[in-house]
N, C-alpha and C positions, 0 to 999 in steps of 0.2 A: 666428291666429284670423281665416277670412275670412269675409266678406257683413258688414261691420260699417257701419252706416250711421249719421251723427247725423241726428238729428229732433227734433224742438219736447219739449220733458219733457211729462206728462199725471201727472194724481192718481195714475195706476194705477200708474204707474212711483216713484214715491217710494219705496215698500219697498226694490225695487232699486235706488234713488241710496245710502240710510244703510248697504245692505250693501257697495256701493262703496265709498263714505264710512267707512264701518268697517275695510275692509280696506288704505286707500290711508293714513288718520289715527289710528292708535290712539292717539298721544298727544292728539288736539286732536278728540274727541267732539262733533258736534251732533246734537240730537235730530230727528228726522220733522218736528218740527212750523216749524224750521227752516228746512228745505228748503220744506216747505208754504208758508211766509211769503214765503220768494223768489218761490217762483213766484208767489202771488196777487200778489204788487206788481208783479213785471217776465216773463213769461212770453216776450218775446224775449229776454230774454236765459237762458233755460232749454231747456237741452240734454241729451238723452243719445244716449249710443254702444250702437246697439243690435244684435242679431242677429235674425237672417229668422225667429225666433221671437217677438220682440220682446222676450227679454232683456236687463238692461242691465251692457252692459260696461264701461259709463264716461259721465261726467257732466260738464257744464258750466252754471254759476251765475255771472251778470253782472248789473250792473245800472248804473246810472248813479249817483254818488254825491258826495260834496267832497272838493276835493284834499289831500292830504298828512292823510288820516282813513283808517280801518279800519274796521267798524264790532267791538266785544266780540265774542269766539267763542262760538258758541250763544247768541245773542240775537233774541228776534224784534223787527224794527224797525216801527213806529209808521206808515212810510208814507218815502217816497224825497226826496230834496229838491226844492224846487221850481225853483232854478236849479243844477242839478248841475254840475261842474266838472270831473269825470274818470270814466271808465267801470270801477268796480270788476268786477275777474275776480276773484270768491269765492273758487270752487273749481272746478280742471281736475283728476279723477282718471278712471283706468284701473284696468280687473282685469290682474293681471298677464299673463296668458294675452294680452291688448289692446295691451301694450303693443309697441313696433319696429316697427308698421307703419304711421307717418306721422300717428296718429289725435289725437296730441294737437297735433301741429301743425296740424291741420286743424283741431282744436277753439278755439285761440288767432285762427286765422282768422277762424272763428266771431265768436268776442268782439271782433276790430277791427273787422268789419265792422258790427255791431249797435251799437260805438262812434260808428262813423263816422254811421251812420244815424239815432242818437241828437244826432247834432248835435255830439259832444264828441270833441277833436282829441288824445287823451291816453286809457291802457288803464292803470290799477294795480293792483297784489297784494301781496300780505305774500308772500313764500316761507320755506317750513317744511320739515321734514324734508332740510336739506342738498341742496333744487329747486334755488338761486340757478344755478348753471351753466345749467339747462337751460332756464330763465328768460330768461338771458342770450343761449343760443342762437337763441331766438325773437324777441330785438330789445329787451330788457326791460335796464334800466340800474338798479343800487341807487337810491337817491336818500334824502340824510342829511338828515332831516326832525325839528329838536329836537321838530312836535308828535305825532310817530311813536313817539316815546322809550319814552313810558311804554305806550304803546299794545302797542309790540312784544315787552316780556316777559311781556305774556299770551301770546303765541304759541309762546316757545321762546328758548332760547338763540341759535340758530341764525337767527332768522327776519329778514328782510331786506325792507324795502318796497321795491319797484323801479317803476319806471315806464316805458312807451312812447307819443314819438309816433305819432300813422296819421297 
């Protein structure tokens, strides 16, 4: 799938993020209004993978947030912290058509450098659906967090908090 560019997210674009979101998470649902909540609190770190139509083939959601925390899936948050400690990367998805050509390493890019800019020297995730490898290929290391414990079997069997320094 070429002409694929990211660009700043927009209202307009939401529909297109949950249809991503829908097709990348079926076990781990969040609603529109979700996605809406990220973006009105952190809007640099809100991204989509678009086409010369402005389609969207794939999304990125970061924000600045506390270390060794997640926040509950499908929750709207209250407002960001005031001295954040690590810059959460939400969610990095592609439509499958999007994916093998570089775009979500470019999107990880994205969220270091919005980390960086952000003042915070450290990028974390939860990884879900069996991601950890691909995680790990972009610089991202598990990390055994007891106050991650209980946090992470809301996410899945499978789900693994990792961290990287920038």
């Amino acid at each position: 799938m070429g002409g694929l560019t990211w660009r700043p997210m927009t209202e307009a674009d939401l529909d297109g993020v949950v249809a991503v979101a829908a097709g990348a998470f079926p076990d781990h649902p969040e609603d529109r209004a979700c996605f809406a909540n990220r973006l009105a609190l952190h809007p640099a770190g809100c991204k989509v993978l678009a086409d010369a139509r402005g389609g969207v083939a794939g999304y990125l959601v970061a924000y600045p947030w506390r270390a060794d925390d997640a926040p509950a899936l499908n929750t709207l948050l209250p407002g960001l912290p005031e001295a954040p400690e690590a810059y959460y990367l939400h969610d990095l998805a592609l439509t499958p058509t999007a994916r093998g050509g570089g775009h979500a390493a470019a999107g990880v890019d994205l969220a270091v450098q919005a980390a960086r800019d952000a003042g915070l020297s450290t990028v974390t995730l939860t990884a879900v659906n069996g991601a950890a490898p691909f995680w790990v290929r972009q610089g991202f290391a598990p990390r055994h967090s007891p106050a991650m414990a209980a946090k992470l079997a809301g996410y899945g069997a499978d789900a693994v908090y990792m961290i990287r320094t920038v």
